[in-house]
N, C-alpha and C positions, 0 to 999 in steps of 0.2 A: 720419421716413419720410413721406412724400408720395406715396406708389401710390395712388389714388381707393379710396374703399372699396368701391364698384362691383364694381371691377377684382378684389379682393383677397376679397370675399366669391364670385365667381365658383372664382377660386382653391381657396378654403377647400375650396367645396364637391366640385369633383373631386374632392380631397385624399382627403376625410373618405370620398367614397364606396368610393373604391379601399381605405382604412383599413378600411371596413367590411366588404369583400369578404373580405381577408385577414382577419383577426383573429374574425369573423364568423361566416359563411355560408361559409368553407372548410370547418368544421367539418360540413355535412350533405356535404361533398362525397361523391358516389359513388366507392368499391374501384376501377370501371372507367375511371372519369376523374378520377383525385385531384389534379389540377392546376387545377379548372374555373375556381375563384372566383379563382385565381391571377393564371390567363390573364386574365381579366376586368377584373382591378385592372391588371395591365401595359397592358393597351391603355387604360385610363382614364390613367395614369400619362405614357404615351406621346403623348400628346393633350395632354396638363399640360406634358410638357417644352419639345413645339413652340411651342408657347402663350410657354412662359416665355424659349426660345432666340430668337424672333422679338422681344420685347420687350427685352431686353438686348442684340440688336445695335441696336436702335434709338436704347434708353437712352446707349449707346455712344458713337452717332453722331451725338448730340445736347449731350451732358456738360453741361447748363443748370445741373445742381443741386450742381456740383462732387464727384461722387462717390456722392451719399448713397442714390440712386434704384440707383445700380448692384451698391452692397454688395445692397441688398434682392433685386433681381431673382439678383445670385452664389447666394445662401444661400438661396433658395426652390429654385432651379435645382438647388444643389447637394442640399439634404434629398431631392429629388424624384428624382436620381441614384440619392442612397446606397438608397433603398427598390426602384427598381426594378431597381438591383445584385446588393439582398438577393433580391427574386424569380427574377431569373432565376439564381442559387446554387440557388436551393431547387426549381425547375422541374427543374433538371441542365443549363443552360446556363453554368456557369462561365465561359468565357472571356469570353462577352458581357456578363458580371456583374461579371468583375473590371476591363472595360473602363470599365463604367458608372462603378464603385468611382473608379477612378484619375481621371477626369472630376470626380468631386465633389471629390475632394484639388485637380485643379488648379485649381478654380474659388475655393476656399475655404485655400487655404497660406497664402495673400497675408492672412486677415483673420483667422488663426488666433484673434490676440489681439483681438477686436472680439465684441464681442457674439453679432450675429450668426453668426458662423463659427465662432465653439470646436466648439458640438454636433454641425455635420454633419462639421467636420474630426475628432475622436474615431471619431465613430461609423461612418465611414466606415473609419479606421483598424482600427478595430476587426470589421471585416466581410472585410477585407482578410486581415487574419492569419490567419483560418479558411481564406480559399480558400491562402494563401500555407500553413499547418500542412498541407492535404489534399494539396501538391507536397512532402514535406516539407521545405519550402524554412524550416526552423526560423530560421536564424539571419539574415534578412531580415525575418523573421516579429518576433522579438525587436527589431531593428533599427527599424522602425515603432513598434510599441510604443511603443520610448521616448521616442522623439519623441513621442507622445502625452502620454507621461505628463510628459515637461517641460514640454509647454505647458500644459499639467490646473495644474502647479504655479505657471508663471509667469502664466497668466490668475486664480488663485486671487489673486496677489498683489497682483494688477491692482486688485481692489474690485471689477470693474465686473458687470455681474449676465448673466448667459450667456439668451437666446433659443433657445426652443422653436419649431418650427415653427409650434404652438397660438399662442405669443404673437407669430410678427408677425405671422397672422391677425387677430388680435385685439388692435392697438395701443393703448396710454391716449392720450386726449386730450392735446394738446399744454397742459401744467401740472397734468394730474389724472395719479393711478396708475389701473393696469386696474383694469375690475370684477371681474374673475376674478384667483386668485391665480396666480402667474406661473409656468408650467408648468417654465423654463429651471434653476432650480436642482437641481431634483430630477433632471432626466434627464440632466444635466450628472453628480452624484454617480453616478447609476447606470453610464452610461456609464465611470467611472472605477474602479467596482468590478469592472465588464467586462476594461480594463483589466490589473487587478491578474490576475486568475481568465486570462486571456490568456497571461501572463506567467510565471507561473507553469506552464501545461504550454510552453510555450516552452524556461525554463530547464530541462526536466522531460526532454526530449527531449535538451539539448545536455549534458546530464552532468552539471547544475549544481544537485544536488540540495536544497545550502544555499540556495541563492538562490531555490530553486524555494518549498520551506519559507515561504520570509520571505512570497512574493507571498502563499502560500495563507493563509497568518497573520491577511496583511491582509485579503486578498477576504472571508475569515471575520468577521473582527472587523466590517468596513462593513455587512457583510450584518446581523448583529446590532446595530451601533447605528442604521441605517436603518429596522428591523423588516423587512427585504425578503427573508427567506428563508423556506423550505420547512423545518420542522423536524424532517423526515424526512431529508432532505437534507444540511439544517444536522449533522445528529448523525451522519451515515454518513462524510460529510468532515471535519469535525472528528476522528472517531474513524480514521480513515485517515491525518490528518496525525501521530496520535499514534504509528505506526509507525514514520514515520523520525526522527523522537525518541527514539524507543526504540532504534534503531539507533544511534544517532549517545552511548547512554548519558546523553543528557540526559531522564533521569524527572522532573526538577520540569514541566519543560515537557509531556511525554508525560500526566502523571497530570491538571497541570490541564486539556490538552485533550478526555481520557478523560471529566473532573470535566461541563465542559462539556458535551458530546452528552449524557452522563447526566441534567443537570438539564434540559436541553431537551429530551429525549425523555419524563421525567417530566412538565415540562408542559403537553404536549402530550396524552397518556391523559388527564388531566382533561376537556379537551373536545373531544376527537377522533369521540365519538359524538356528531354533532348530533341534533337532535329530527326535522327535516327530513330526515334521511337513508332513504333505503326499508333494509328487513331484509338484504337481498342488500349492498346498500353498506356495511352497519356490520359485516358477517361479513368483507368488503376491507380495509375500514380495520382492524379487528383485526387481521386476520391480516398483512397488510403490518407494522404496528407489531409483533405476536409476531416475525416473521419479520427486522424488523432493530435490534430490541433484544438479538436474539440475535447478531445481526453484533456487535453495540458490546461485548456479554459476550465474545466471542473475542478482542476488542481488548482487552480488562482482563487478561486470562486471560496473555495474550503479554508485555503490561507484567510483572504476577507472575513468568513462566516468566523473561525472559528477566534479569530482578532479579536473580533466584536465578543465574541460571548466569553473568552477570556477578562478581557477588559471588564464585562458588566460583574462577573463574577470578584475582579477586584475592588472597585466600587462598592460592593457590598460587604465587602468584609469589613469588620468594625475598626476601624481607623485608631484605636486606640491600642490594637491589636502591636505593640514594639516587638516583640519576640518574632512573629509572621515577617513583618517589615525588616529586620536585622539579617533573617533567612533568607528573604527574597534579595536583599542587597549582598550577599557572601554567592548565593544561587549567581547572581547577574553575571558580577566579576567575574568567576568560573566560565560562566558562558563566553562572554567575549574575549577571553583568551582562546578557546575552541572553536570559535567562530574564524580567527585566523589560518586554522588548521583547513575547515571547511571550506577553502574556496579554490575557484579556480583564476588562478591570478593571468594566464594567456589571452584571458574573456575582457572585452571593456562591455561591461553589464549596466555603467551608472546609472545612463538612458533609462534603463528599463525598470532599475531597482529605485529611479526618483517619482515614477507614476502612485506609489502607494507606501507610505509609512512601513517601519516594522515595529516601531514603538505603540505603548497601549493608549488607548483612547480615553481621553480621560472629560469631554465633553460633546456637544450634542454635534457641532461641527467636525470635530474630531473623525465623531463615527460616521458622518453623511457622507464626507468622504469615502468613508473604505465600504460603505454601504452603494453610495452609486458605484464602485469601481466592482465590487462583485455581480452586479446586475449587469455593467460592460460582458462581463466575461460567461455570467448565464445564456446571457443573448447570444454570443455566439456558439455556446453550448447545445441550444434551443434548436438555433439553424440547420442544427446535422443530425441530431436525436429528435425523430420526430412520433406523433404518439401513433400513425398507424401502422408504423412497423418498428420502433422501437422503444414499447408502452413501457418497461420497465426501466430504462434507465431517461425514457422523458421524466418520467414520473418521480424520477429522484431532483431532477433538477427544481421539477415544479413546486418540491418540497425546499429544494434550496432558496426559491424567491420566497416563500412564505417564513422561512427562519431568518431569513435577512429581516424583513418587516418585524420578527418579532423583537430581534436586539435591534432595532432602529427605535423600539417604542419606545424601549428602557430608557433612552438617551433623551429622547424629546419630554418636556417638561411641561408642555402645555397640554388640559387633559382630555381636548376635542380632539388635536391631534394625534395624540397616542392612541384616541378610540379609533381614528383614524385609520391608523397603522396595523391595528389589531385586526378591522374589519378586514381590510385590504390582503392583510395574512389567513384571514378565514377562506374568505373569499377562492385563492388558489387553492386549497384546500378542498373546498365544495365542487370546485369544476372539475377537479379530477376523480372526486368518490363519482361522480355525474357520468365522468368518462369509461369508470373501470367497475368489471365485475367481481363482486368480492371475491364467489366462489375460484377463481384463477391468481387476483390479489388478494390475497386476506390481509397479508402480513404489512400493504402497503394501505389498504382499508383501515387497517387498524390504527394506525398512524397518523394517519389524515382524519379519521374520527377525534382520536382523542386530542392533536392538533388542534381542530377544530373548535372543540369542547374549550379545552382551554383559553383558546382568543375569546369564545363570545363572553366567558366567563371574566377577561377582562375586560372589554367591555363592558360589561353589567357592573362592574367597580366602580369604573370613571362614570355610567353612568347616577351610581348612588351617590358617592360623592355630588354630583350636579345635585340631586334633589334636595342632601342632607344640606345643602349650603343657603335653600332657599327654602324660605318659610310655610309657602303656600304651593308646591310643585304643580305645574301646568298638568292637562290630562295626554299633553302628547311626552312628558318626556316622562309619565306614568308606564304608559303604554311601551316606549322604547327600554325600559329598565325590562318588563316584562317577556318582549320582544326577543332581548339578550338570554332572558334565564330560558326559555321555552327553547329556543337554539341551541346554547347549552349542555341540556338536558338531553336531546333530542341525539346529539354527538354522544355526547358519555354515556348516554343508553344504549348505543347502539354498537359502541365498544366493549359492552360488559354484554351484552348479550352474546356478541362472538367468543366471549370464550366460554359458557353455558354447556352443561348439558344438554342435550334434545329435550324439548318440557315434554309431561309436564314437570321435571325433574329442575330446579334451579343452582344444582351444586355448580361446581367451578369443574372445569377440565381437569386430570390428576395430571396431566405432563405439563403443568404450565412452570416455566421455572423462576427461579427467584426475581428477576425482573419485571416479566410477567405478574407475578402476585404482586407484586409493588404497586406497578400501574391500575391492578383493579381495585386494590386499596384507595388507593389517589381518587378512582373514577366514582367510587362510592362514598369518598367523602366529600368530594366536588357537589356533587348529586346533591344528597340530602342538604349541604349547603346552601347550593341555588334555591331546592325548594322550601327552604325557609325563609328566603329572600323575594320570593313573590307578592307581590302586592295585589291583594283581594278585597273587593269592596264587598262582596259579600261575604257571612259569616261559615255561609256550609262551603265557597269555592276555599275560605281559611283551613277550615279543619279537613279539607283532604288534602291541599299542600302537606299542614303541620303532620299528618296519620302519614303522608309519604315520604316525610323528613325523616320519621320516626324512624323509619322502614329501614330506611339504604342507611341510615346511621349505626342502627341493631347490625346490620348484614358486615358496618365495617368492622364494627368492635369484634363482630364474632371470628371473620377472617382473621383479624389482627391478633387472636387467642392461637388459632390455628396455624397460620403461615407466622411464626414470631420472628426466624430469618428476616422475610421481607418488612417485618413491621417493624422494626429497630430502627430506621430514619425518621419513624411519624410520633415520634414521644409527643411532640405539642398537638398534634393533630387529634391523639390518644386522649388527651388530660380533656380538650372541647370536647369530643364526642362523648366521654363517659359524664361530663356536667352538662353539657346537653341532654342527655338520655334520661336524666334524674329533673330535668327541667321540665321537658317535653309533656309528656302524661299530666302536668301541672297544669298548661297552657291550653293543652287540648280541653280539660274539664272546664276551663274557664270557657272556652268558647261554645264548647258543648250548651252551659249556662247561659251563654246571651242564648241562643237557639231558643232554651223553654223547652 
């Protein structure tokens, strides 16, 4: 490089002042002009580029030094683009931002692979896809990207050592190294984690949720072998990624990412209170760390929950099923080759990853396990989300202890315990329809209703079962069969009435959507169900049950004509109620006849 040092400490210093402005003295900016120190750095910046545009057409029209004078003057030109790009983004002038942006690409394509040019070509790219993500012009966005990241990878191969704007201010003597260490590597790797963390909500956007995964994996992993993360941060995204692993039933992956935020967020409390902190900052830092350690407990909580109802969901498929089982065994292998990919090997996680299985539960021990250890992690979920100031996400968890209880019944085999478990799942259920107003919750009312409906209704199972096994049934576990359907009923009525017209009108709401219709299907075949299932010792309390069977039965079949979308899961449910419905009017005349 031959630019006089003159020349280039004049440079420097613009640089650094406008550097200072931003990074700085924005911070005192004033609420009424939060732009100040911005503006400030742009017209220093803007001064810098004249400066540097009048000197490269020169260099240009000179070419004395075969090239070497022009890369320098490209690649100041360009760093000094890409910053005053990122200002006016951040001002709210986009267009004159993304103009600046594309200015620094085309000064800088040409030397991508050269020293000087990798940094501001990345970093440029990379300021680009934000403005390009805010159009959500995603998959141009993606399309840049990559191009970054091929040349991240082909200059990696290069050897050659990548320039900071710091170092060509500050050139080594022609045969010595600088006196300072060279700022280009480091901001080169950041840059690149950038990158990845890009690319990721990229693919995140276009539906590509595997691929989305992989980038976060990685931005993860750089960020921890660089030391460059927030470990607040570090453990909320980590434990965020372990959700679509948890989706996807890959739990080796899921538990060591969970394992992860856990040991990071543990090492973090050790010195999270400095000495230096005033009393008001260290009551912040706690409470931000109470407040998302209890995020990361929700994230363990949903690995457990959804273990279990994976597992029951296996358990029930028909074991004769070779083709499922030959898929699931080609599925597995795939996995645990990906599984290597996924981790992060700098972590010793074992501690943490030996507290709970990631294999599926295949007995009742099995699941008690992963069942008490989701309740661990509720409880302290519990502790920080509490219901008079944080009703809606209390409210999520209180539904998590009651789904724990429901795939705990599955497992349990004995049939007082399981009514047990059912009840105990009602139960939280009830306290919270107790605690919340519909009209604010509906959507979490609705939930908990038909929740609710469902436990007493197994219940009422276990308890018929007891009576059909005994000849003569006592009049108390009469009364308990009935106790169930009347609860039952009581739940699923009151879920089908919220989605009702105002009466006297009974139709269904038109904006309900296919899930929706599903559920009031279900709630009305439950219904009429239970009320056939009542036990009546008189014959007129018989035939209003039976005239109410009749009723929510007619109401399913007719839905099930009308929502056919939603009715395509219920073929069996369909075949009962339409021989039901031809039975019914049979049974009722018969009872009408004892009557007289």
């Amino acid at each position: 490089m031959v630019i006089p040092k003159e020349i280039l400490s004049d440079y420097k210093e613009l640089y650094e002042k406008a550097n200072r402005l931003v990074e700085e003295e924005s911070r005192s900016d004033p609420a009424t002009d939060p732009f100040r120190s911005h503006y400030k750095a742009r017209d220093v910046l803007i001064d810098l580029k004249g400066q540097l545009d009048d000197q490269l057409v020169s260099v240009q029209a000179s070419e004395e030094d075969g090239g070497q004078d022009d890369h320098c003057y490209r690649s100041l030109l360009a760093f000094v683009c890409r910053d005053l790009g990122r200002i006016y983004i951040y001002t709210e002038e986009p267009a004159e931002g993304e103009k600046l942006l594309n200015r620094c690409l085309k000064l800088v394509t040409p030397l991508k692979q050269l020293s000087e040019g990798i940094i501001p070509f990345i970093g440029a790219i990379n300021e680009l896809s934000i403005v390009l993500a805010s159009k959500e012009d995603y998959k141009k966005g993606l399309d840049i990207l990559m191009q970054a990241e091929t040349s991240y990878e082909e200059f990696k191969a290069s050897g050659l050592q990548p320039l900071a704007i710091q170092d060509m201010f500050n050139p080594a003597e022609e045969g010595q190294e600088s006196a300072a260490e060279a700022a280009g590597p480091k901001e080169l790797e950041s840059l690149y984690t950038l990158v990845s963390f890009y690319m990721a909500q990229m693919y995140g956007h276009l539906g590509e949720p595997e691929k989305s995964a992989k980038c976060c994996h990685r931005t993860l992993h750089r960020q921890l072998e660089s030391k460059t993360y927030d470990a607040i941060d570090f453990a909320l995204n980590t434990a965020t990624l372990s959700q679509f692993y948890i989706g996807e039933e890959r739990f080796q992956e899921a538990r060591h990412h969970l394992a992860a935020a856990t040991l990071i967020m543990a090492e973090y409390e050790v010195h999270m209170l400095e000495p230096e902190l005033s009393e008001k900052q260290r009551q912040d830092v706690a409470e931000t760390f109470k407040h998302r350690y209890a995020d990361v407990a929700r994230c363990w909580a949903k690995y457990g929950l959804h273990l279990m109802f994976t597992s029951k969901l296996r358990l029930m498929r028909d074991e004769d099923d070779e083709e499922a089982k030959n898929l699931e065994k080609v599925m597995r292998n795939l996995r645990l080759a990906e599984a290597q990919q996924s981790r992060f090997p700098g972590l010793d996680l074992t501690a943490c990853e030996n507290r709970i299985s990631c294999e599926y539960c295949l007995t009742f021990d099995d699941a008690k396990l992963v069942f008490h250890f989701v309740n661990e992690w509720l409880d302290i979920a519990k502790d920080y989300y509490k219901a008079e100031n944080e009703a809606t996400e209390y409210s999520k968890i209180v539904q998590d202890y009651a789904e724990a209880y429901e795939h705990i019944a599955f497992f349990e085999e004995n049939p007082e315990n399981q009514a047990k478990m059912q009840k105990r799942r009602a139960k939280y259920l009830e306290d919270l329809l107790d605690l919340l107003d519909p009209i604010f919750y509906m959507k979490i009312c609705r939930e908990c209703w038909y929740g609710a409906g469902t436990a007493h209704a197994a219940v009422l199972d276990v308890r018929l079962d007891i009576i059909r096994a005994t000849s003569t049934p006592a009049p108390e576990e009469i009364k308990k069969v009935n106790q169930s359907c009347m609860k039952a009923i009581k739940y699923f009525e009151s879920y089908v009435k919220s989605y009702m017209s105002k009466p006297p009108s009974e139709e269904w709401r038109p904006n309900m959507d296919v899930q929706e219709q599903r559920h009031m299907l279900y709630a009305h075949f439950h219904i009429g169900r239970i009320y056939y299932k009542l036990i009546s010792a008189h014959p007129l309390q018989q035939l209003e049950h039976l005239a109410n069977c009749h009723a929510y039965y007619k109401k399913f079949d007719a839905g099930c004509q009308l929502y056919k979308e939603a009715a395509e899961p219920l073929q069996g449910e369909i075949g009962v109620v339409r021989e039901m419905l031809q039975l019914l009017p049979l049974k009722i005349n018969t009872v009408k006849a004892r009557l007289g």
